[in-house]
One Martini backbone bead per residue (centre of mass of N, CA, C, O) as a GRO file, in nm:
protein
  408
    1UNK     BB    1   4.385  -0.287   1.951
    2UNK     BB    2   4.669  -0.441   1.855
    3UNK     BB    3   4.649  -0.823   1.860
    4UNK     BB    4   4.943  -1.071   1.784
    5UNK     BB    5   4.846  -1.376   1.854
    6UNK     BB    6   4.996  -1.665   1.867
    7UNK     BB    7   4.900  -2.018   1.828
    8UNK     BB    8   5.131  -2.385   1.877
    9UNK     BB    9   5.189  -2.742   1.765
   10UNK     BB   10   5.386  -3.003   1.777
   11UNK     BB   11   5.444  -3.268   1.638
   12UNK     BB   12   5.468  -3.579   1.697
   13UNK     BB   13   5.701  -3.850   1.735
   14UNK     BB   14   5.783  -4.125   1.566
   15UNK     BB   15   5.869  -4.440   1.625
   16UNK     BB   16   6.095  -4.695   1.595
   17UNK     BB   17   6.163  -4.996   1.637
   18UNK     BB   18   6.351  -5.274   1.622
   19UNK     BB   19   6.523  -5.488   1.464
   20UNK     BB   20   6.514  -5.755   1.264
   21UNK     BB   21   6.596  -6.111   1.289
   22UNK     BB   22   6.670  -6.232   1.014
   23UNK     BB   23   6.805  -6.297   0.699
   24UNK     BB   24   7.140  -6.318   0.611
   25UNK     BB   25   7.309  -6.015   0.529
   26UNK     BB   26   7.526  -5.766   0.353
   27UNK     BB   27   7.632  -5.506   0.413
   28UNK     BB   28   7.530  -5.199   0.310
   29UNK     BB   29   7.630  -5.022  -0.018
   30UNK     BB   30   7.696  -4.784  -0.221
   31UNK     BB   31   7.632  -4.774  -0.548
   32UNK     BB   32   7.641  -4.705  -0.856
   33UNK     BB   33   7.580  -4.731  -1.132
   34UNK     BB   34   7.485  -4.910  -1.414
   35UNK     BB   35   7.598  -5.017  -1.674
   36UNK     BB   36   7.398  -5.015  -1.942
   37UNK     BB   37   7.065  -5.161  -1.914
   38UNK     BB   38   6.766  -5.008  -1.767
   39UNK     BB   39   6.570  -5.007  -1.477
   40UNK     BB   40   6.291  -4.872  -1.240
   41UNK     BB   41   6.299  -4.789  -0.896
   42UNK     BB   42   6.037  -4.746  -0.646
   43UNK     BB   43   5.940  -4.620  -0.315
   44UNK     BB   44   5.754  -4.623   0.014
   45UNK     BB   45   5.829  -4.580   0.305
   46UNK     BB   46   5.693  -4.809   0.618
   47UNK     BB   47   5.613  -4.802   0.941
   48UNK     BB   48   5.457  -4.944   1.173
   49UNK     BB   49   5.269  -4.697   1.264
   50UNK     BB   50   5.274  -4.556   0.947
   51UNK     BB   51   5.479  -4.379   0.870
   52UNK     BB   52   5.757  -4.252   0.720
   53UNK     BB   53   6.084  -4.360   0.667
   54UNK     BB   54   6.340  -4.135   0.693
   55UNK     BB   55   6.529  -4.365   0.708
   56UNK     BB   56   6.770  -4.565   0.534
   57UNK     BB   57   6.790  -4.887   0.298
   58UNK     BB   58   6.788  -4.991   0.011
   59UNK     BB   59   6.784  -5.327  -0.154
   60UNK     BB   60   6.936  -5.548  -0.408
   61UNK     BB   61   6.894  -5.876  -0.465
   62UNK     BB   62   6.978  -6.192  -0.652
   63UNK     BB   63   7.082  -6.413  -0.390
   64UNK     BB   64   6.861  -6.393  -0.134
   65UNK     BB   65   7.019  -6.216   0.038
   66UNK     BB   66   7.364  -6.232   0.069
   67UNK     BB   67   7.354  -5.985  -0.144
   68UNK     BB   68   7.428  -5.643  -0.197
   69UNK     BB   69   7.407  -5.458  -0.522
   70UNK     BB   70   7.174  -5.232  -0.496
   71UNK     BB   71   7.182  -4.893  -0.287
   72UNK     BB   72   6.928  -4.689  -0.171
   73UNK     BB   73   6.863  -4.389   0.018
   74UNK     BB   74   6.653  -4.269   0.227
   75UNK     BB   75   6.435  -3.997   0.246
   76UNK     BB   76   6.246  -3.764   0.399
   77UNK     BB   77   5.994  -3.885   0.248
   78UNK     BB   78   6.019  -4.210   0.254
   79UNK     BB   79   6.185  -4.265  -0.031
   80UNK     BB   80   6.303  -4.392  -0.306
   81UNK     BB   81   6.551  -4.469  -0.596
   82UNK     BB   82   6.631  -4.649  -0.898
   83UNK     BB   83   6.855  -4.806  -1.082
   84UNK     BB   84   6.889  -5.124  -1.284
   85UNK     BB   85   6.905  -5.410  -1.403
   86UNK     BB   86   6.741  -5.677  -1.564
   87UNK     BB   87   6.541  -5.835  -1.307
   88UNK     BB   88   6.531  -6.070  -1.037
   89UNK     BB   89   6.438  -5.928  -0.707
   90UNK     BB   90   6.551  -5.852  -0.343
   91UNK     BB   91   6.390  -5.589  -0.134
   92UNK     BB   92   6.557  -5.431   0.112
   93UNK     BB   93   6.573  -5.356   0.452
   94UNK     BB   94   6.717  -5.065   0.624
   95UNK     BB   95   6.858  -4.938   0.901
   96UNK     BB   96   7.144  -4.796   1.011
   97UNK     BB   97   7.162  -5.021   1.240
   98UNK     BB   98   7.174  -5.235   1.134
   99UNK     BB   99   7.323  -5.468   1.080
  100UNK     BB  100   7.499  -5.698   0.860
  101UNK     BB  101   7.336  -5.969   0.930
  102UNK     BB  102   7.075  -5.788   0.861
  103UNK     BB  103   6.679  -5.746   0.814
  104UNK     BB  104   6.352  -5.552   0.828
  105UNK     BB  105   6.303  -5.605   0.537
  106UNK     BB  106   6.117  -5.824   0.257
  107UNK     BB  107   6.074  -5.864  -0.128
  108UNK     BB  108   6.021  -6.113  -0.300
  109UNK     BB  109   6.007  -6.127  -0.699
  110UNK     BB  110   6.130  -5.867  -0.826
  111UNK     BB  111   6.070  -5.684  -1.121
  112UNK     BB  112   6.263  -5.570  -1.394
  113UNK     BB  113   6.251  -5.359  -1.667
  114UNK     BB  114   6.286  -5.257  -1.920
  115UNK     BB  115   6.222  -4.933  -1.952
  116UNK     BB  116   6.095  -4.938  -1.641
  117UNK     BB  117   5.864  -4.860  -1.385
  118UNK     BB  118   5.877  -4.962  -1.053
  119UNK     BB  119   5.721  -5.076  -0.786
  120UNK     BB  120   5.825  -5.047  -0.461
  121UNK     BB  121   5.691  -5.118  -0.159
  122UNK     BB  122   5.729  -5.055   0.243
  123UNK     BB  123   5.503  -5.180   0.454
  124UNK     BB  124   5.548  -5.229   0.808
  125UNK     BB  125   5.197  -5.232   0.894
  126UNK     BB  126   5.164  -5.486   0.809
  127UNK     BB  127   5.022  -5.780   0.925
  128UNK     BB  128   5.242  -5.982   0.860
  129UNK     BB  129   5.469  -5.819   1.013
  130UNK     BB  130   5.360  -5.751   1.335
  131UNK     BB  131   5.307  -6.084   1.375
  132UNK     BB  132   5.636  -6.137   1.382
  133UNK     BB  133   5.665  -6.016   1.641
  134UNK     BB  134   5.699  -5.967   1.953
  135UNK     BB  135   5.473  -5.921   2.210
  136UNK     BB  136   5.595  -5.642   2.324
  137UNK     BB  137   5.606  -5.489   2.067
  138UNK     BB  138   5.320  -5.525   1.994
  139UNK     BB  139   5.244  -5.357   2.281
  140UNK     BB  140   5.358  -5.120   2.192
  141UNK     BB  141   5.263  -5.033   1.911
  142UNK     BB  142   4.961  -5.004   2.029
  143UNK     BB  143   5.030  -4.772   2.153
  144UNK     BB  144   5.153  -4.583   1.982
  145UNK     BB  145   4.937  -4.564   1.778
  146UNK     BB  146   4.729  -4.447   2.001
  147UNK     BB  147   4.899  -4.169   2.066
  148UNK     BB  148   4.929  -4.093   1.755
  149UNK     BB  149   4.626  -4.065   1.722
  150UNK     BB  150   4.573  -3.835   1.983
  151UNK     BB  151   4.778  -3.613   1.839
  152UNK     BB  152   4.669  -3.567   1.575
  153UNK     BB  153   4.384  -3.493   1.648
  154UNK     BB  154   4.516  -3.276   1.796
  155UNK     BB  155   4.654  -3.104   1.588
  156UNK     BB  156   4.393  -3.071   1.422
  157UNK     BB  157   4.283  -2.886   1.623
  158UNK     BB  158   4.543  -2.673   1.639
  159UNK     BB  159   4.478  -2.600   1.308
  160UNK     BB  160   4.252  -2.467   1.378
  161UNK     BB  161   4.245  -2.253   1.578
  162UNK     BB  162   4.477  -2.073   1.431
  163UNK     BB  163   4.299  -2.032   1.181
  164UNK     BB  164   4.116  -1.862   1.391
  165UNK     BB  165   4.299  -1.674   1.483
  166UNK     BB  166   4.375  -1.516   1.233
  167UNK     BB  167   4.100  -1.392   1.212
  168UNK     BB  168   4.092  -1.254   1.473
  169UNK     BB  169   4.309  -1.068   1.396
  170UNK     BB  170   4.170  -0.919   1.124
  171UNK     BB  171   3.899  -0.844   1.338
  172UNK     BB  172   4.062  -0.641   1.467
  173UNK     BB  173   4.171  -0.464   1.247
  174UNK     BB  174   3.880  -0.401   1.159
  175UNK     BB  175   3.776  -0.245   1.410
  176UNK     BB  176   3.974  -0.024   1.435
  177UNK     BB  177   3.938   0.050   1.115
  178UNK     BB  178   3.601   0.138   1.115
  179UNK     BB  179   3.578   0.470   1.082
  180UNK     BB  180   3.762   0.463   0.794
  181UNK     BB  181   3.552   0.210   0.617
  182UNK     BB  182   3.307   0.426   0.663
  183UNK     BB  183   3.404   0.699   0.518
  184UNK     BB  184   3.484   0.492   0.223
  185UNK     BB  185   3.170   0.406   0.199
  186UNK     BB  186   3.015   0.679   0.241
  187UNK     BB  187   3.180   0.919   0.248
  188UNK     BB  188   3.275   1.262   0.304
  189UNK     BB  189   2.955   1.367   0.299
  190UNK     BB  190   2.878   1.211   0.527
  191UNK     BB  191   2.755   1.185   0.816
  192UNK     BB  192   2.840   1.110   1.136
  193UNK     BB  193   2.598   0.918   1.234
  194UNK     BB  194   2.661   0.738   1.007
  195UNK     BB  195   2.930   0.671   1.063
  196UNK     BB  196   2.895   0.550   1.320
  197UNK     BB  197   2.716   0.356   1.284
  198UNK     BB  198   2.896   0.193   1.078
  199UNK     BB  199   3.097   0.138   1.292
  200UNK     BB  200   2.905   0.024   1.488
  201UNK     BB  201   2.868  -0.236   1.256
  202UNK     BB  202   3.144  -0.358   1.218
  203UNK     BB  203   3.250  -0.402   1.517
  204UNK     BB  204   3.022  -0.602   1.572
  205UNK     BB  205   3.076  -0.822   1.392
  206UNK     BB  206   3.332  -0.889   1.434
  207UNK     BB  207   3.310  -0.931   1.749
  208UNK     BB  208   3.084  -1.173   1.694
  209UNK     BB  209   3.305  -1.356   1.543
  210UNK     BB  210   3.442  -1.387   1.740
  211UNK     BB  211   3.292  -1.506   2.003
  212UNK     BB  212   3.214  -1.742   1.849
  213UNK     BB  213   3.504  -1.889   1.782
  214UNK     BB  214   3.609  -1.881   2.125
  215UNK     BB  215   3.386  -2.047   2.234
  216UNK     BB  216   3.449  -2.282   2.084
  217UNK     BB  217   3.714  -2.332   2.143
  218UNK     BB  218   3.744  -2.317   2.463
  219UNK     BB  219   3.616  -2.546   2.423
  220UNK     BB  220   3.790  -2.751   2.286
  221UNK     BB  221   4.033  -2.556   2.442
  222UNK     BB  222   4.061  -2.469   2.790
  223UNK     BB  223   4.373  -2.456   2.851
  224UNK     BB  224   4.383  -2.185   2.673
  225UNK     BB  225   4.448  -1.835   2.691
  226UNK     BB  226   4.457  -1.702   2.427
  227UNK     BB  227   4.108  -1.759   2.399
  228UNK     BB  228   4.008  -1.584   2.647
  229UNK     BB  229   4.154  -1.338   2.560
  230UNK     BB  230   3.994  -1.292   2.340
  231UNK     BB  231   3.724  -1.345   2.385
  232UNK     BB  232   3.724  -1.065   2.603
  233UNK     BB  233   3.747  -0.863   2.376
  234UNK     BB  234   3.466  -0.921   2.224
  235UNK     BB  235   3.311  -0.844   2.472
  236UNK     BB  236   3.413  -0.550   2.475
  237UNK     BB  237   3.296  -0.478   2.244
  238UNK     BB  238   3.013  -0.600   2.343
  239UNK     BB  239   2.927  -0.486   2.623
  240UNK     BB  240   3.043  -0.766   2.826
  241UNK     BB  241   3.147  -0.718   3.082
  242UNK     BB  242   3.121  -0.953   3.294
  243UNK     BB  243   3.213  -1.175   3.127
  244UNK     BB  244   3.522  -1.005   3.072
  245UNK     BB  245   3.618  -1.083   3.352
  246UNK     BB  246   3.620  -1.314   3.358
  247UNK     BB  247   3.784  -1.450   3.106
  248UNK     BB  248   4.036  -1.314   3.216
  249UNK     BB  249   4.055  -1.462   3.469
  250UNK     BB  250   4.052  -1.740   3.301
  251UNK     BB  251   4.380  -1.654   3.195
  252UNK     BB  252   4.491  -1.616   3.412
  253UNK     BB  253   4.505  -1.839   3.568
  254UNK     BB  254   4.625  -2.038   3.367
  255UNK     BB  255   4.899  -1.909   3.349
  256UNK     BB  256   4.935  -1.937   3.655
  257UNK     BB  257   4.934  -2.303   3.606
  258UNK     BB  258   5.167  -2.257   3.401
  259UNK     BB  259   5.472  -2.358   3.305
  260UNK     BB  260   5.450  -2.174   3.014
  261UNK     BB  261   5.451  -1.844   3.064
  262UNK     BB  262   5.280  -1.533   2.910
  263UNK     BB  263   5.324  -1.256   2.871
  264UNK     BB  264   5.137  -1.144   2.642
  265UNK     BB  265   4.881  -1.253   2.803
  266UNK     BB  266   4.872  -1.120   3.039
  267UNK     BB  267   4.863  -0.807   2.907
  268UNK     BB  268   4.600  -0.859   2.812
  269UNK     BB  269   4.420  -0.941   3.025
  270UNK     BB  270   4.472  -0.712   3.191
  271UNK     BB  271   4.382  -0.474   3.010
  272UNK     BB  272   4.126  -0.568   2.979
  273UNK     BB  273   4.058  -0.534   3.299
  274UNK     BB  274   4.099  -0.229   3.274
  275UNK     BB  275   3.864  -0.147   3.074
  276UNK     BB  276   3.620  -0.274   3.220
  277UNK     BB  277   3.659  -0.095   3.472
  278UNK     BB  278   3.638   0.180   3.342
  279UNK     BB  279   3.383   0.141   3.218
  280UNK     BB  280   3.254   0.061   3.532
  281UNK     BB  281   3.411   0.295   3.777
  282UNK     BB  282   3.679   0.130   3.841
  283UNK     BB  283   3.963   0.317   3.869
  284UNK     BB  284   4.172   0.157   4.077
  285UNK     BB  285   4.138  -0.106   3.918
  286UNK     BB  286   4.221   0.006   3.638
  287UNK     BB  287   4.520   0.107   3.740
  288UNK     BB  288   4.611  -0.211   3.850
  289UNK     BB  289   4.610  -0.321   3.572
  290UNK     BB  290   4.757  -0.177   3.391
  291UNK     BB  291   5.019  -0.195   3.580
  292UNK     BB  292   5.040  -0.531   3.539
  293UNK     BB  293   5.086  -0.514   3.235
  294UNK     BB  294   5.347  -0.357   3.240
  295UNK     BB  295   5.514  -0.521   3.442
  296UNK     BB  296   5.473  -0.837   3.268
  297UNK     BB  297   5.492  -0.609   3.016
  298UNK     BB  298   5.734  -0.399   2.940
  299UNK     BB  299   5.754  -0.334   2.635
  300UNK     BB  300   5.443  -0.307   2.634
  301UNK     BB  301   5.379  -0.041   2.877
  302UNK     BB  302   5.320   0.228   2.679
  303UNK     BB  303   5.074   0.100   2.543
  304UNK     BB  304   4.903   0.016   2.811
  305UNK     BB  305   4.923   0.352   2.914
  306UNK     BB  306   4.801   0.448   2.659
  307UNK     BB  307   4.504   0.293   2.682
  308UNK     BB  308   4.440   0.420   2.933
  309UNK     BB  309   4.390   0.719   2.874
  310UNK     BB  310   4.198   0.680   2.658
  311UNK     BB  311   3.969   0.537   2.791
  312UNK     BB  312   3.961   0.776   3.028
  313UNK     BB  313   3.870   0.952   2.836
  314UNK     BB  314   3.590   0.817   2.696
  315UNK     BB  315   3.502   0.805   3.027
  316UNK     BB  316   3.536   1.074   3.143
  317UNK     BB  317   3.858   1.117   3.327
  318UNK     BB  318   4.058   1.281   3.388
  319UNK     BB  319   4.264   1.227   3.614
  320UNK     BB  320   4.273   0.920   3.501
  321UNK     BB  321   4.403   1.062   3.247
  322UNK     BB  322   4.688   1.182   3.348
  323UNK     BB  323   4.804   0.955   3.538
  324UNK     BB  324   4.854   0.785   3.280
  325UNK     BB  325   4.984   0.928   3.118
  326UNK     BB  326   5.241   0.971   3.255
  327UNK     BB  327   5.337   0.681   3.274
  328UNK     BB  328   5.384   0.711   3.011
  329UNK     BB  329   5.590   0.925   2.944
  330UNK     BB  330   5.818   0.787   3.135
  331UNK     BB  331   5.891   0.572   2.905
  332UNK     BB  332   5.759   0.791   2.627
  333UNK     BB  333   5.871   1.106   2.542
  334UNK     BB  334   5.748   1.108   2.224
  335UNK     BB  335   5.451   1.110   2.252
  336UNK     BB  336   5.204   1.299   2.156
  337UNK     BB  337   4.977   1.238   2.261
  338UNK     BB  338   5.020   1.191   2.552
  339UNK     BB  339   4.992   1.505   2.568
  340UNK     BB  340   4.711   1.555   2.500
  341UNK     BB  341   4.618   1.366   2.709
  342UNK     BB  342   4.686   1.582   2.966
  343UNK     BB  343   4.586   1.860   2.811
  344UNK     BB  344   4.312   1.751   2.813
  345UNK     BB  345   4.265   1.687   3.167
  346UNK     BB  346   4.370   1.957   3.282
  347UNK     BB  347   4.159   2.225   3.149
  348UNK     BB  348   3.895   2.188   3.324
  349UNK     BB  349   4.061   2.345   3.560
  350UNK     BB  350   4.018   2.616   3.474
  351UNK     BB  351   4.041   2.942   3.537
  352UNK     BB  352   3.973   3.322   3.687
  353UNK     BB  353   4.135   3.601   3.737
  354UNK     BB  354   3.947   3.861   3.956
  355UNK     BB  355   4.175   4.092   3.815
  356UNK     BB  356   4.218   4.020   3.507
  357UNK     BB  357   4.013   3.827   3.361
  358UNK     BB  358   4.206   3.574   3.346
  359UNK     BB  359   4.306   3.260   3.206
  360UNK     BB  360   4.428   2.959   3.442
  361UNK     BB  361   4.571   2.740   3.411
  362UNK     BB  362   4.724   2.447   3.494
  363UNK     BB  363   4.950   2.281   3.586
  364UNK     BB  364   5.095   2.162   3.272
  365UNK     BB  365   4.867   2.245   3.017
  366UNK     BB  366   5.064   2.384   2.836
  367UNK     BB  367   5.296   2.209   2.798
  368UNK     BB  368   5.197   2.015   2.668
  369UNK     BB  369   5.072   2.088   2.459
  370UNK     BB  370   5.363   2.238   2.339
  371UNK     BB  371   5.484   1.941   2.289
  372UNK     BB  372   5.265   1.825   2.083
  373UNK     BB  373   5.350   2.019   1.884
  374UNK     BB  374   5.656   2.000   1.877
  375UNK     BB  375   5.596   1.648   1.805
  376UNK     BB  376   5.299   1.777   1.625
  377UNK     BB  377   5.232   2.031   1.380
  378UNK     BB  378   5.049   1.826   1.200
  379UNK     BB  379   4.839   1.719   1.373
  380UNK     BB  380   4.514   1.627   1.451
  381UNK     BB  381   4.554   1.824   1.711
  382UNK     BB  382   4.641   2.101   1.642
  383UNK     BB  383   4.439   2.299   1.559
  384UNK     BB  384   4.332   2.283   1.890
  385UNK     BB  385   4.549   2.364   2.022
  386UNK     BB  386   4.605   2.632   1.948
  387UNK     BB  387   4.364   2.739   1.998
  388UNK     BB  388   4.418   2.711   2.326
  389UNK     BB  389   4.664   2.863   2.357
  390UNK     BB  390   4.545   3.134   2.272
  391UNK     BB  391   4.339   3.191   2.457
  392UNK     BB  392   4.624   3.212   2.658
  393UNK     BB  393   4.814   3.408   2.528
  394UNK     BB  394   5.017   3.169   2.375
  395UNK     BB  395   5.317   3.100   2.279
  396UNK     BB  396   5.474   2.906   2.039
  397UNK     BB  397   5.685   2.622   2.127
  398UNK     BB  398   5.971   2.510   1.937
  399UNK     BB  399   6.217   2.396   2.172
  400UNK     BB  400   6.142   2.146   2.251
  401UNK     BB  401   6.281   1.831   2.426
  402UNK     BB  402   6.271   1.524   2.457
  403UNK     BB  403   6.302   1.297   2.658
  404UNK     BB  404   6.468   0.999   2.793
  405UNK     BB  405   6.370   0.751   2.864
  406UNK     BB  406   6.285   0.507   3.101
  407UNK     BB  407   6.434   0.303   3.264
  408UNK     BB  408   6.302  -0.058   3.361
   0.00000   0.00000   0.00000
């Protein structure tokens, strides 16, 4: 079953102090380029948290910052740069906001040279700057650049994280295509049992690889549902069914006391627990489960309760494998396997005629299989179900059409 689900968070936003009332100057204003030889500054502002200060206006006066000669705006990366004439500048620091009478910071006595890249940063972080905030100031600051540390280290955590969800993502694709992956290694003249053997060596390492990942993460981020419905996927894949039982049963949990909680993952986590139960003998437990992730995760219901099908057919179940067809074809009714497993769970019922000594079909057994032809007339299982419509005396029907899907 390929599931991807995939988790992130947004880094924190970082916020700027209030302007600080210094020196007297003249609101900026941008100016044009300047005629003549020139120099070049450029320089990368920094706010007070230590973050880059993406909005802004940098400015060059000559008199002591009484007025402001040439103004270059902050761009999105907190950089600025421009031309002027050679000479020696006090490079002024504005916010959006800063009144016209005011400056949030200032550096005299920059040279610029002509024919040369002068550098000049803005770093209001530093300690000369922060010293000079007002008491109040400084101990909000002090308490965001805390918050801020301690949001960066969650997003690095929510980075990894994501990271390793993407390998589990591949991981899965990987164990699903096992059957395939072992026939193309080991050619198609290999035995069964060996492919089968190589199949269940490739499924074992995803699967164990997965384990390993999510015990670490959901350790890591335990309040994370989306760690433990995979982590429980892991499990089932290494048939450690009581484990992925609580596993799941900790998805849902989680879920159930999110405030913003996911659909996609609360029917993970329950057909995870049909699966669990199916493969366990308790059979109506294992329909309750996958009943309830159609209901929470109505798009993917026809998915969900294809795979409990498949299950109840591997686990030899038969009854409990037409009930499964059966609501997955109400949904979709042009799912060509979903009939053959529905003809393959009623055929075992089939009986013989006392007096004809023809056999007996039951109800609906040829019906599907024929569904199945028409369907899929060169599918997988067609070579098969030929043969068994054959045995029971019966002609091909290709007049079949699909019913439109039952609207939920």
């Amino acid at each position: 079953m390929k599931r991807t689900i995939s988790l992130w968070v947004g880094l924190l936003a970082l916020a700027l102090l209030p302007a600080l009332a210094q020196t007297p100057a003249a609101a900026p204003a941008q100016t044009p380029a300047p005629s003549g030889p020139t120099g070049k500054v450029h320089g990368h502002v920094t706010n007070p948290t230590g973050a880059s200060q993406t909005v802004g206006s940098v400015s060059l006066s000559n008199d002591g910052g009484r007025t402001s000669k040439y103004t270059f705006q902050v761009n999105a990366a907190g950089d600025y740069s421009g031309e002027v004439p050679p000479g020696t500048y006090m490079v002024l620091f504005r916010q959006p906001d800063t009144p016209p009478d005011k400056m949030v910071d200032s550096f005299d006595g920059v040279k610029v040279v002509l024919g040369q890249d002068v550098l000049q940063d803005i770093d209001m972080s530093r300690k000369e700057f922060v010293e000079k905030l007002p008491a109040e100031q400084q101990k909000q600051l002090e308490e965001l650049k805390k918050h801020n540390a301690e949001a960066l280290k969650a997003n690095e955590v929510i980075k990894n994280l994501n990271a390793d969800l993407r390998l589990v993502t591949q991981d899965i694709k990987d164990a699903d295509g096992a059957s395939a992956t072992a026939e193309q290694t080991l050619g198609a003249g290999a035995s069964k049992a060996d492919k089968e053997a190589k199949a269940a060596e490739i499924k074992t390492a995803k699967y164990t690889e997965i384990e390993t990942l999510m015990t670490k993460d959901s350790a890591a981020k335990p309040d994370a549902s989306i760690l433990w419905a995979q982590l429980g996927q892991a499990q089932v894949g290494l048939k450690k069914y009581d484990e992925a039982e609580a596993t799941f049963k900790k998805a849902l949990d989680l879920e159930a006391n999110s405030k913003k909680q996911n659909i996609a993952i609360q029917g993970l986590a329950n057909s995870g627990l049909g699966e669990v139960y199916a493969r366990t003998g308790k059979l109506q437990q294992a329909a309750d489960a996958y009943d309830a992730a159609a209901k929470v995760n109505p798009t993917q219901g026809a998915f969900y309760l294809k795979n409990e099908a498949v299950i109840f057919f591997q686990v030899n179940q038969p009854d409990a494998q037409v009930a499964a067809a059966d609501k997955a074809i109400a949904i979709d009714p042009t799912s060509p396997i979903l009939y053959y497993l529905k003809g393959n769970g009623l055929v075992g019922k089939t009986t013989m005629d006392d007096k004809t000594k023809k056999l007996v079909a039951p109800p609906g057994c040829l019906e599907a299989y024929q569904k199945y032809l028409q369907l899929a007339p060169d599918g997988l299982y067609a070579g098969e179900v030929k043969g068994i419509l054959q045995g029971f005396n019966q002609t091909i029907d290709n007049s079949y059409k699909a019913p439109k899907p039952t609207k939920k």
